[in-house]
C-alpha positions in Angstrom: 15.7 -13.6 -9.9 17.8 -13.0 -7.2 16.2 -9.4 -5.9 15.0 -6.4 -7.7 17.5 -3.7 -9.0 17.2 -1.3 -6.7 18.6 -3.7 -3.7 21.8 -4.3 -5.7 24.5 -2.6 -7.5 23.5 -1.8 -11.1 26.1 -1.2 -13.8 23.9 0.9 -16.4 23.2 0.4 -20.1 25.7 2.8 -22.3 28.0 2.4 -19.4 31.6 0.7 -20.1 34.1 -0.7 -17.2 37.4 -2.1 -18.0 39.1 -3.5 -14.9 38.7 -5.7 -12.0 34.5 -5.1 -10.3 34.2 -6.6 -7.0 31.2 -6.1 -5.1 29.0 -7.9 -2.0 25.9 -8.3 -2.5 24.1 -8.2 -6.1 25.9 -7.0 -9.1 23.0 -6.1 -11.6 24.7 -5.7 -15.3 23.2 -3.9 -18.0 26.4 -2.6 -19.7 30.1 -4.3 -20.4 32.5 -4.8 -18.1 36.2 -5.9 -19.8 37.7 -7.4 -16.9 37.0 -9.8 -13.7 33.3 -9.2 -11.7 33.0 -11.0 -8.6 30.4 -10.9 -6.6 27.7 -12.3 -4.5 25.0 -12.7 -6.7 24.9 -11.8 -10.3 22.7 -11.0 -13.1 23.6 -10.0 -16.8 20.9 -8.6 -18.8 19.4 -8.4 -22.0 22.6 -6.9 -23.9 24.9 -6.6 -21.0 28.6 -8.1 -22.6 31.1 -9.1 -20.0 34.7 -10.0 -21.6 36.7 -11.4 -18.4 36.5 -14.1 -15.3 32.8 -14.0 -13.7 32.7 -15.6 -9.9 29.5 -15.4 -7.9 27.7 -17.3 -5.4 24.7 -17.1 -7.7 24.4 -15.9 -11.7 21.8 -15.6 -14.3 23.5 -15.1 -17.4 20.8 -13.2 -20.4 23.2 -11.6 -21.7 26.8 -12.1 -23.1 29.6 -13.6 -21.5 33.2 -14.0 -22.9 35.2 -15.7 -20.3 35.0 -18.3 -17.5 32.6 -18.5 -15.4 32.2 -19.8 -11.8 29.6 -20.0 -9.4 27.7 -22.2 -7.2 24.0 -22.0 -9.2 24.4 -20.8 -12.8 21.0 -20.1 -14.9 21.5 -19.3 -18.8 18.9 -17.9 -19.5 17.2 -18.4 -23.1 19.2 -15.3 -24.4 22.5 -16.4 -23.0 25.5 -16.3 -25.2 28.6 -17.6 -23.1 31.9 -18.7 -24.8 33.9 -19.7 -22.3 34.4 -22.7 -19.5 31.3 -23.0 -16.8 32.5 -24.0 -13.2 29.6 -24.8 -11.1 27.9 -27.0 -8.6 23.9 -26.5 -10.2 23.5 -25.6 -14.2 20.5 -24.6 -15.6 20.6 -23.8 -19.3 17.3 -22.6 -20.7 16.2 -23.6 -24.4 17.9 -21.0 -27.0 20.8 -20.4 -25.2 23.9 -20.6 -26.6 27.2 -22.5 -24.7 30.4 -22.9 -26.6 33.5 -24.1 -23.5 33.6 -27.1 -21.0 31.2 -27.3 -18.2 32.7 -28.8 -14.7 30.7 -29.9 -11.9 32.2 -29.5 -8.6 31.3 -30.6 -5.4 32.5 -28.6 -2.0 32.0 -32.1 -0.5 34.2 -33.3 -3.0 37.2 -31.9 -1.1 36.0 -33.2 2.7 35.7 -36.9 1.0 39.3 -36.5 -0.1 40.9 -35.6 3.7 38.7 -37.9 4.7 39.9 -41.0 2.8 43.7 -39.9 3.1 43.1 -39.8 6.7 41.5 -43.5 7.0 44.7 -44.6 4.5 47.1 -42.9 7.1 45.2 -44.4 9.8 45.0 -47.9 8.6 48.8 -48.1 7.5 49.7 -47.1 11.0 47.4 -50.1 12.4 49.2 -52.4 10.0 52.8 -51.4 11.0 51.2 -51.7 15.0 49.9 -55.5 14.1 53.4 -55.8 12.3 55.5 -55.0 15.8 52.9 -57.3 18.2 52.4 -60.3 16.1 55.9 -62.4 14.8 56.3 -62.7 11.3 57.6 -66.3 10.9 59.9 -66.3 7.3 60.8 -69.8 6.6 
């Protein structure tokens, strides 16, 4: 998936967090967590139940997820029960999962485009108003 367990952070089976988890590298969840996880990378097991924001570079999702979720490459898995929107710029969502929320696609280019094309505007109103001042405007 994204590493084995023993490279990451692992939040046990039986084991309950409620609060704010933030952690580099990968998060490895087994047990519930009521509150915002943000991470690098991110996988929620086989009865894992997270009730809260999720934001991760990377997430796999076999568990159960109550709560937004955004990340660059999502996976829900074919266990995956997430109620909840789904921010993300890849989503893969395996056969018998289940998806109740919005999915948005974003696009970090998205936001480059848009300073981009309000520069050009900005650029070509100030050759107008230059061609405006050089060349005589003849009202009759």
């Amino acid at each position: 998936m994204f590493g084995s367990r023993q490279q990451g952070k692992v939040i046990a089976r039986g084991l309950k967090i409620a609060g704010s988890v933030t952690a580099d590298g990968l998060v490895w969840v087994d047990g519930q967590i009521d509150g915002e996880l943000q991470c690098t990378s991110l996988v929620i097991d086989r009865g894992a139940h997270i009730s809260g924001t999720v934001a991760a570079e990377r997430i796999v999702v076999d568990g159960k997820v109550e709560g937004p979720i955004k990340g660059a490459e999502i996976i829900l898995k074919s266990r995956a029960e997430v109620t909840g929107d789904i921010h993300y710029q890849s989503l893969v969502i395996e056969g018998g999962a289940l998806f109740n929320g919005r999915s948005v696609q974003f696009r970090e280019t998205d936001k480059r485009l848009k300073k981009k094309s309000v520069r050009q505007v900005e650029i070509r109103e100030s050759l107008a108003s230059r061609i405006a001042r050089v060349v005589p405007v003849k009202v009759d």
